[in-house]
C-alpha positions as CSV (number, residue, x, y, z in Angstrom):
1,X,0.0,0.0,0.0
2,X,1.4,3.3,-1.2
3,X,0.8,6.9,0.7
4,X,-0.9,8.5,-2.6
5,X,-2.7,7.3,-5.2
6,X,-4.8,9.2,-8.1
7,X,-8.3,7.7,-6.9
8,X,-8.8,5.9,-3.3
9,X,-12.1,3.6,-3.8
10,X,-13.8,3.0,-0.6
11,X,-16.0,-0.4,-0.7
12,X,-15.2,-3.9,-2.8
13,X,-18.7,-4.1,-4.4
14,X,-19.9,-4.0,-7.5
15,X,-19.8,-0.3,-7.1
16,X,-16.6,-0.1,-6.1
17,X,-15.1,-2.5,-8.3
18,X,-16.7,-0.4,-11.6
19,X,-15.5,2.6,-9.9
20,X,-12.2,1.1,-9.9
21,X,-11.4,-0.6,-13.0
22,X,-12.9,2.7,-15.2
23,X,-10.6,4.8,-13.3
24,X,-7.5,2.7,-13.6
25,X,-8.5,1.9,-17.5
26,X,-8.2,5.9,-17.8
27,X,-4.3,5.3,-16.6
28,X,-5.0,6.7,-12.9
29,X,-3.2,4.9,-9.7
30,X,-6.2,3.2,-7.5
31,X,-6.3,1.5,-4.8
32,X,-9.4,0.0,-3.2
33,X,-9.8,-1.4,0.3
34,X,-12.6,-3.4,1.3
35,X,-13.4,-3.7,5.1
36,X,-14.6,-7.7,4.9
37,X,-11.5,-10.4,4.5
38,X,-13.2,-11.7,1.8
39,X,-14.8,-10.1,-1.4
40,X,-18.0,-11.4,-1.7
41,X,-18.9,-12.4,1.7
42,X,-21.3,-12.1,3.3
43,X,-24.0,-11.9,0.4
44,X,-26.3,-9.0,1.4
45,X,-28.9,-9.1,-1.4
46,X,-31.4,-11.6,-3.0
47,X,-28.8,-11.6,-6.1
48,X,-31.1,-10.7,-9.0
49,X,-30.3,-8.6,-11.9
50,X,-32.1,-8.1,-15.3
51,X,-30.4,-9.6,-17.8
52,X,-30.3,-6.8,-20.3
53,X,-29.0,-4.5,-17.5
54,X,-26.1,-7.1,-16.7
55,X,-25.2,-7.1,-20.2
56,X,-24.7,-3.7,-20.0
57,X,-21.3,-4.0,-18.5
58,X,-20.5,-7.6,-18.5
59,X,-21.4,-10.9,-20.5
60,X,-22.9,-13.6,-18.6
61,X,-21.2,-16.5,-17.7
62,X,-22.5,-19.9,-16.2
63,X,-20.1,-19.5,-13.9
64,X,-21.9,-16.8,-11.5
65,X,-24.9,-17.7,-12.5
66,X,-26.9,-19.3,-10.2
67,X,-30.5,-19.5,-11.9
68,X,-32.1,-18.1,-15.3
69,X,-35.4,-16.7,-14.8
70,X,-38.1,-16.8,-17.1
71,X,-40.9,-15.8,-14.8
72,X,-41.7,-12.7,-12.1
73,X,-44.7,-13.9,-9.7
74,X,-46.4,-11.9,-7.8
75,X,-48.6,-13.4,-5.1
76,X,-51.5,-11.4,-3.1
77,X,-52.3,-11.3,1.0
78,X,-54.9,-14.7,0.1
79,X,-52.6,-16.3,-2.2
80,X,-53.7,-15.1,-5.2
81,X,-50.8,-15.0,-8.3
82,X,-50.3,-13.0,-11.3
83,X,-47.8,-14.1,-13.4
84,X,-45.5,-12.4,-15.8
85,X,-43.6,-14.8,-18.2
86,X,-42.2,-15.7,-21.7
87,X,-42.0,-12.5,-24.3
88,X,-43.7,-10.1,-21.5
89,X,-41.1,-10.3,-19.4
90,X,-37.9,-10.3,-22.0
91,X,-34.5,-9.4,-20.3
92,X,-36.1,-7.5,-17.5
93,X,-36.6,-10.8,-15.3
94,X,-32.7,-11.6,-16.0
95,X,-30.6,-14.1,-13.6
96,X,-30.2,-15.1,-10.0
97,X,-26.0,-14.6,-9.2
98,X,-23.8,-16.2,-6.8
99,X,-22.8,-13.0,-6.0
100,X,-19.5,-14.8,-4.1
101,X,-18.2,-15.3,-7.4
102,X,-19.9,-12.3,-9.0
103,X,-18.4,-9.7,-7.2
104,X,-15.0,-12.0,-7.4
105,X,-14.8,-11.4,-11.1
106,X,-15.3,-8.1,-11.2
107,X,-12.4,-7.5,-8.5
108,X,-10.6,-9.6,-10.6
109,X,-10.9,-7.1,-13.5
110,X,-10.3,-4.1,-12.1
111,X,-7.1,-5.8,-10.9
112,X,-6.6,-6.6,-14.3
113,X,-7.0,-3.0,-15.7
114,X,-4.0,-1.9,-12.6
115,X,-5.9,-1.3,-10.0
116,X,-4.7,-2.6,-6.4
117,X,-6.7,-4.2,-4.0
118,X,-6.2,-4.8,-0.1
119,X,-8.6,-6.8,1.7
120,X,-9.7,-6.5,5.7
121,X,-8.3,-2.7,5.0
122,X,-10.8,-0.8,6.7
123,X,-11.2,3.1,6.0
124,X,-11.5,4.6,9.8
125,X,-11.4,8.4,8.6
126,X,-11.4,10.9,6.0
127,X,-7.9,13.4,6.0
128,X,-9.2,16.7,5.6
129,X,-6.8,19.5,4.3
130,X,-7.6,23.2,4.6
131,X,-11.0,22.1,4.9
132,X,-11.0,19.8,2.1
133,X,-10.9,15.9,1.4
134,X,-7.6,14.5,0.8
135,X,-7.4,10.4,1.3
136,X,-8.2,8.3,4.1
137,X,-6.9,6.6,7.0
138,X,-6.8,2.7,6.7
139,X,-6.5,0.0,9.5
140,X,-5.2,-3.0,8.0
141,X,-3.4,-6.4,10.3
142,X,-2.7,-4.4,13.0
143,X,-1.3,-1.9,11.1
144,X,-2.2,2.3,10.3
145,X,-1.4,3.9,7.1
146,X,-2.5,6.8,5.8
147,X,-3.2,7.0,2.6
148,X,-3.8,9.9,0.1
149,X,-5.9,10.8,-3.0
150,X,-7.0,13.6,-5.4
151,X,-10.5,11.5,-5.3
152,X,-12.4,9.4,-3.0
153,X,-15.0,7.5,-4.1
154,X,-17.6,5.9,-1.3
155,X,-18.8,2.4,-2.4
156,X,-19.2,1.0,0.9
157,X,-23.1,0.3,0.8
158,X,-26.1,1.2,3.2
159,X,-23.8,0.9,6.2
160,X,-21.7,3.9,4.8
161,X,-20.0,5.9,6.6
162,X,-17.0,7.3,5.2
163,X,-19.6,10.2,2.9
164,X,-20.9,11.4,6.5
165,X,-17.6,11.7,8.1
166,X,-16.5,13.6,5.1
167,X,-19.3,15.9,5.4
168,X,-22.8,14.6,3.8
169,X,-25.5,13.8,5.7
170,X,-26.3,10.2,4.7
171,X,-29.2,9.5,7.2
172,X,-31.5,6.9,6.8
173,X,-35.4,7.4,8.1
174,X,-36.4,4.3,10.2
175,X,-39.4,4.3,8.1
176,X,-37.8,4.4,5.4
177,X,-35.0,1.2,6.1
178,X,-35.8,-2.2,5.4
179,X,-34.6,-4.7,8.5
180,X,-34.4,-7.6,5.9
181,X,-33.1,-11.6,6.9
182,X,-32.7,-14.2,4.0
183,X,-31.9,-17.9,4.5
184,X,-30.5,-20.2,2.0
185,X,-33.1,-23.3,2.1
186,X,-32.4,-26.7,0.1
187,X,-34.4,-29.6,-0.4
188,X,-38.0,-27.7,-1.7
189,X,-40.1,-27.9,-4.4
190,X,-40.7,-24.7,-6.0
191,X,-40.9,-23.0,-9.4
192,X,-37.2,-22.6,-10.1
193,X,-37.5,-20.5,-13.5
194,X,-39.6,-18.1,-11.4
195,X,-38.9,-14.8,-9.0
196,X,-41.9,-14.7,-6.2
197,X,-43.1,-11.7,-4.4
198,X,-45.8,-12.1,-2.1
199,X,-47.0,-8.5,-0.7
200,X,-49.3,-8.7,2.6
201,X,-49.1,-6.4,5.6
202,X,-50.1,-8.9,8.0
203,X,-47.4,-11.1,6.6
204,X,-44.6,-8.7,6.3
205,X,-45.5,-5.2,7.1
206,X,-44.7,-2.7,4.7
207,X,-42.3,-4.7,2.5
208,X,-42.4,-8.1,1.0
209,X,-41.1,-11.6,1.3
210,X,-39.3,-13.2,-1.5
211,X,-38.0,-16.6,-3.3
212,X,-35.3,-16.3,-5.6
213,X,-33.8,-19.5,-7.4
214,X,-30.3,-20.5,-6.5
215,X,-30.6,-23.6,-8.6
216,X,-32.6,-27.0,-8.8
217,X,-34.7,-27.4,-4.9
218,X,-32.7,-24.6,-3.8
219,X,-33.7,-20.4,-3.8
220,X,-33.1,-17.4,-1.5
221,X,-36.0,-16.9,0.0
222,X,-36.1,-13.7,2.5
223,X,-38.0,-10.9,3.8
224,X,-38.1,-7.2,4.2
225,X,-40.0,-4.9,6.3
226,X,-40.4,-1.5,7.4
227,X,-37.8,-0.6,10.5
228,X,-40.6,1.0,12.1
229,X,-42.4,-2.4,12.2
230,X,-39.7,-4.2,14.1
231,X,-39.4,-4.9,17.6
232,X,-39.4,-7.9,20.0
233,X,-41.0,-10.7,18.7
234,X,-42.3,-9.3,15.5
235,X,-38.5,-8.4,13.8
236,X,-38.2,-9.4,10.1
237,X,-36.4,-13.0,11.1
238,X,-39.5,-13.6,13.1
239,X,-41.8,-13.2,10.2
240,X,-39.7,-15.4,8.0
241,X,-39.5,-18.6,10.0
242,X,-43.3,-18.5,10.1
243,X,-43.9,-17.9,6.3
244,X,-41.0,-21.3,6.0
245,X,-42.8,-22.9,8.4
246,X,-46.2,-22.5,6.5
247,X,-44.9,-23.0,2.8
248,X,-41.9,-24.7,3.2
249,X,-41.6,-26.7,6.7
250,X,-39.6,-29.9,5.6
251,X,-36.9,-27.4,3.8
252,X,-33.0,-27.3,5.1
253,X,-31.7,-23.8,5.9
254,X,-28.1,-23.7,5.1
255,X,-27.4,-20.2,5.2
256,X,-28.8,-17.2,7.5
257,X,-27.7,-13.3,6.6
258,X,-29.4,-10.2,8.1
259,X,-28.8,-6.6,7.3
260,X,-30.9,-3.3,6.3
261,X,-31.6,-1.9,2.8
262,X,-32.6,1.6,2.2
263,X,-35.9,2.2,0.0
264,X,-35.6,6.6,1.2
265,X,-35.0,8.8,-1.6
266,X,-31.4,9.4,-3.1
267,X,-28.9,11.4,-0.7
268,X,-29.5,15.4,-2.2
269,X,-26.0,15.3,-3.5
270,X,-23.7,12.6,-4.2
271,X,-20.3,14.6,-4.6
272,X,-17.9,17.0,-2.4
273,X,-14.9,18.6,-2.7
274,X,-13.0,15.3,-4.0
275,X,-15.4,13.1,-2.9
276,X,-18.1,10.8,-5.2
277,X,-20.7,8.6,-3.7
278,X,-22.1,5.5,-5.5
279,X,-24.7,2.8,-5.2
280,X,-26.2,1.9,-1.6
281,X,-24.0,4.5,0.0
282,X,-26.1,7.1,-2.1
283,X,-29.2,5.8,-1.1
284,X,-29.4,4.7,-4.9
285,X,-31.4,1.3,-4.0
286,X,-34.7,0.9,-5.9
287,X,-37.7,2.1,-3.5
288,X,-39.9,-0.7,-4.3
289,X,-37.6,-3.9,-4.7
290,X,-34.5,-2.8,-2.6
291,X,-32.4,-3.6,-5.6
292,X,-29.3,-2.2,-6.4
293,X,-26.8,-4.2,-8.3
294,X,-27.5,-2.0,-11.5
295,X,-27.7,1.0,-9.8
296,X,-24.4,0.7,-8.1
297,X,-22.0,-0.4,-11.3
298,X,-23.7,2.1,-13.4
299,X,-23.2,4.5,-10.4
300,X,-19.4,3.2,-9.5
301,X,-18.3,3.1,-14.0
302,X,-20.0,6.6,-13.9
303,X,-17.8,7.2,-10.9
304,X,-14.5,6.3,-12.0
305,X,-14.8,8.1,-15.5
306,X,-15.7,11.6,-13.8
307,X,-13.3,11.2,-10.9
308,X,-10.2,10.5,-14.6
309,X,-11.7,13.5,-16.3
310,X,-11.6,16.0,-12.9
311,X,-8.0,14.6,-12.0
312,X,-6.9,15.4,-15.5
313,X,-8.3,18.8,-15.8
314,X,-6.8,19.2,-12.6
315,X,-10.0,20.1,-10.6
316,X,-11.9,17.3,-8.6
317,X,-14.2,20.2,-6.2
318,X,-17.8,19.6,-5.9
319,X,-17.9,21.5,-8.8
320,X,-16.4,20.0,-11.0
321,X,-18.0,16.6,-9.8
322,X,-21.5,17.5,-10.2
323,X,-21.4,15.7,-13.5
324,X,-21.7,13.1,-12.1
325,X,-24.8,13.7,-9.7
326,X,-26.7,15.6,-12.7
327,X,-25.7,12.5,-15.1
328,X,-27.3,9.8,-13.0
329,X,-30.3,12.1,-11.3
330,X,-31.4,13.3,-15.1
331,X,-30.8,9.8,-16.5
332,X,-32.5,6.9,-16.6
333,X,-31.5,6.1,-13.3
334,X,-32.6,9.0,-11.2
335,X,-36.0,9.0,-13.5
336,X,-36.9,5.6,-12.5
337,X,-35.9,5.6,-8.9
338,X,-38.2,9.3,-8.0
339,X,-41.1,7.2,-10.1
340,X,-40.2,4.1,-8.2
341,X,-40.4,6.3,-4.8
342,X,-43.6,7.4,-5.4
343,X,-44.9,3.9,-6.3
344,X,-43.7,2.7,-3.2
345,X,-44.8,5.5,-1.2
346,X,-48.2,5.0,-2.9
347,X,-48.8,1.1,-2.5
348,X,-46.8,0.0,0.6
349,X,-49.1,1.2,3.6
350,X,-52.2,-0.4,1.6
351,X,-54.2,-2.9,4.0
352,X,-54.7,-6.9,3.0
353,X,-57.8,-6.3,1.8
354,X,-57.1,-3.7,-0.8
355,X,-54.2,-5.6,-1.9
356,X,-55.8,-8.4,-2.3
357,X,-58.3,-6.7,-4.7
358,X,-55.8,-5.0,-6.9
359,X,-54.0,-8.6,-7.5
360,X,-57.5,-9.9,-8.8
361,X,-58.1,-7.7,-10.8
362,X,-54.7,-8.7,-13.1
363,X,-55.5,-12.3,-13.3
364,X,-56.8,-11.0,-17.2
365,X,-53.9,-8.5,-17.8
366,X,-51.9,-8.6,-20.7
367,X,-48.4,-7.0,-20.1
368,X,-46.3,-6.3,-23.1
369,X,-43.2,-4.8,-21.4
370,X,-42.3,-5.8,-17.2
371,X,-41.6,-2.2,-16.0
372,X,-43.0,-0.9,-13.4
373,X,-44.1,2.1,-15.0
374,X,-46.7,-0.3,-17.4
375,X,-47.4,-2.7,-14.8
376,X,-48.8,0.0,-12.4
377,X,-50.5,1.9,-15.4
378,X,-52.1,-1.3,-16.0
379,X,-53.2,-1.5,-12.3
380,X,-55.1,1.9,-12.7
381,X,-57.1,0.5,-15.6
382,X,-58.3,-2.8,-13.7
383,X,-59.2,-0.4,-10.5
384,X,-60.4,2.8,-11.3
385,X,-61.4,3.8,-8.0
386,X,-56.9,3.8,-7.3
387,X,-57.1,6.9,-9.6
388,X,-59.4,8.7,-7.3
389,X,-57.1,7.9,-3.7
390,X,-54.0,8.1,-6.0
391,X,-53.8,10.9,-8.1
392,X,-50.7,11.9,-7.3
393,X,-49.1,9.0,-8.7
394,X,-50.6,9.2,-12.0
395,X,-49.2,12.3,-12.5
396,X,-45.5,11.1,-11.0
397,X,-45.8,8.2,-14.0
C-alpha cells in the first residue's frame, strides 16, 4: 500500500469494483480497500439482476450464475398469483447470481485494468486538508497507514460511513430502512424459473417476502419490512421462520444473513470537494424492490470516469464533480428511482384487503413490457377507484 494514489475507492462491491477498474483503465493509480477479509462475503442481497442491464457492462457467464429466470410472480395477501412470463417479461426478469463469485470477477478485472486491492483494509477516517478531502486513513493487520488521493469514491453500501464523516449527511429514516433476513433453504419444491413476491401487511409489514432460485430445490427466499415495524417478537427473522414454516416446513436452511436496505430517496448530492458517492452508499437502492446491483456499477463506472476527467483537468471540487450527480439524477436512473419512490410511497401502507383486490383484478392483464411504470398503469385501468385515492401517482408516472 502506497501513501498516494490518483483515486482511493472505498468499498469492494460491484460499485466499487466499476468505480475502480474505469478509473484505472483511464491510466489513474487506485487502490481500493474493502473492510470484509473476503470479497463477496457475506451476500447481502437476494442476487437478482435483469439480464439486459447485466449485459450492459459484463457478458454472462454460467459460472456466477446461479439460476435463469423466465418468470416474475407476484402473489397477493390470500394467495392469489399474477404471473408475468415468456415474451412479457424479455431481459427485464434476468438471472439469480452467486454473487460470491460475482463480485470476485469483477475485482478480478479491475485488478486486471491496474488497480490494487487490499482486503480486511478498513477506511476509519477521511484526512481533511484546509477544509477539504484529501485520502483516508486505513487499519489493515494491525497496522495504520495513511493514505492519500486527489479523489475518494464511497462504495461502501447502506452501512456507509465514510460520505458522513466527510461531510454529507447520509441519514436513513427508520421508516424508510428495510430490517431484511434471507436464508438459503435446500431440499423444496418450487418454481425454479420463477422470481416470487408475495405482498401482505399482515405477513410482512410494509415490505415483502421473496423466493429467488439458486438452482434446482434450492432459492433465497427472504424478507423485508419496514424498520418502524420491528421490535421484539415481531422483527423481520420472526416473520420469515413463520412464512417457512407455512410453505416450506420440511426445507433445510443452510445459510442465514441479516442486514438493512434503504428504499428513502437518493442522498440530495452525491459529490464533495474530491469526494463521489455510489450505489447503496447514495441511497441509490430501488424504493420498491431494494435492488441495487445495476444502480451501483452504473453509479461506480459513472464514478470512475468523472473522478479521470476532474484529475486530468486538474479540478476534482464539488464543482467539478456535479457531473456526475446531474448525469445519474437526469438519466435513466434518477427517472426511474423518484417514479419508483412514489410507487412505493403509494402502495406499501395499503391494507390486506385492498391488496388483495388489486392482484385480482390482473388475473386478465396482458403485459407487453415488465416495468413498473406499465405494470402500475395497467393496475389503474383494472381499478379505477386507485385513480381517485392516488392521483398523485398518475401524474408522477
Amino acid at each position: 500500500m502506497k501513501e498516494t494514489y490518483d483515486v482511493l475507492v472505498v468499498g469492494g462491491g460491484p460499485g466499487g469494483a466499476l468505480a475502480a477498474k474505469a478509473a484505472a483503465e483511464s491510466g489513474l493509480s487506485v487502490l481500493l480497500v474493502e473492510k470484509r477479509p473476503a470479497i463477496g462475503a457475506p451476500v447481502r442481497c437476494a442476487e437478482g439482476i435483469g439480464k439486459e442491464a447485466l449485459a450492459e457492462f459484463i457478458a454472462a457467464d454460467p459460472k456466477w450464475i446461479s439460476a435463469d429466470i423466465e418468470r416474475a410472480v407476484l402473489v397477493g395477501p390470500d394467495g392469489t398469483k399474477f404471473t408475468i412470463g415468456g415474451e412479457a417479461a424479455g431481459g427485464k426478469v434476468g438471472y439469480v447470481l452467486d454473487r460470491k463469485i460475482f463480485d470476485r470477477e469483477l475485482i478480478w478485472r479491475a485488478a486486471e485494468a491496474g488497480a490494487e486491492i487490499q482486503v480486511h483494509a478498513r477506511a476509519s477516517a477521511p484526512i481533511i486538508i484546509e477544509g477539504k478531502l484529501a485520502g483516508a486513513v486505513i487499519h489493515q493487520h494491525g497496522k495504520t497507514y495513511e493514505v492519500r488521493a486527489k479523489v475518494v469514491i464511497a462504495a461502501d453500501g447502506v452501512e456507509s460511513k465514510f460520505a458522513k464523516w466527510a461531510g454529507i449527511d447520509t441519514t436513513v429514516p427508520l421508516w424508510e430502512l428495510e430490517t431484511c433476513a434471507q436464508y438459503i433453504v435446500n431440499d423444496i419444491d418450487f418454481d425454479n424459473k420463477a422470481n416470487v413476491f408475495h405482498v401482505s401487511n399482515e405477513a410482512c409489514p410494509w415490505g415483502y417476502i421473496w423466493i429467488f432460485p439458486k438452482g434446482p430445490r434450492c432459492a433465497n427466499i427472504g424478507i423485508g419490512i419496514a424498520g418502524t415495524k420491528s421490535g421484539e417478537g415481531h422483527r423481520a427473522k420472526d416473520y420469515l421462520d413463520k412464512y417457512l414454516a407455512k410453505e416450506f416446513p420440511n426445507g433445510k436452511v443452510t445459510e442465514l444473513i441479516v442486514g438493512g436496505v434503504s428504499v428513502c430517496k437518493p442522498l440530495e448530492c452525491t459529490v464533495a470537494d474530491n469526494l463521489i458517492v455510489v450505489g447503496d452508499a447514495a441511497r441509490l437502492s430501488d424504493p420498491i424492490t431494494g435492488g441495487g446491483i445495476y444502480n451501483a456499477m452504473y453509479t461506480g463506472n459513472l464514478a470512475g470516469n468523472i473522478a479521470a476527467t476532474a484529475i486530468k483537468n486538474g479540478d476534482s471540487s464539488k464543482k467539478a464533480l456535479m457531473i456526475y450527480d446531474k448525469t445519474w439524477r437526469d438519466g435513466p436512473v434518477g427517472t426511474t428511482l423518484a417514479r419508483n419512490y412514489a410507487v412505493k410511497e403509494s402502495f406499501i401502507k395499503m391494507d390486506d384487503k385492498k391488496l388483495n383486490s388489486i392482484v385480482h383484478s390482473m388475473s386478465d392483464m396482458q403485459i407487453d413490457d415488465l416495468s413498473v411504470r406499465k405494470l402500475v398503469l395497467a393496475i389503474f385501468k383494472a381499478n379505477p377507484w386507485l385513480a381517485l385515492e392516488l392521483p398523485h401517482l398518475l401524474k408522477a408516472l
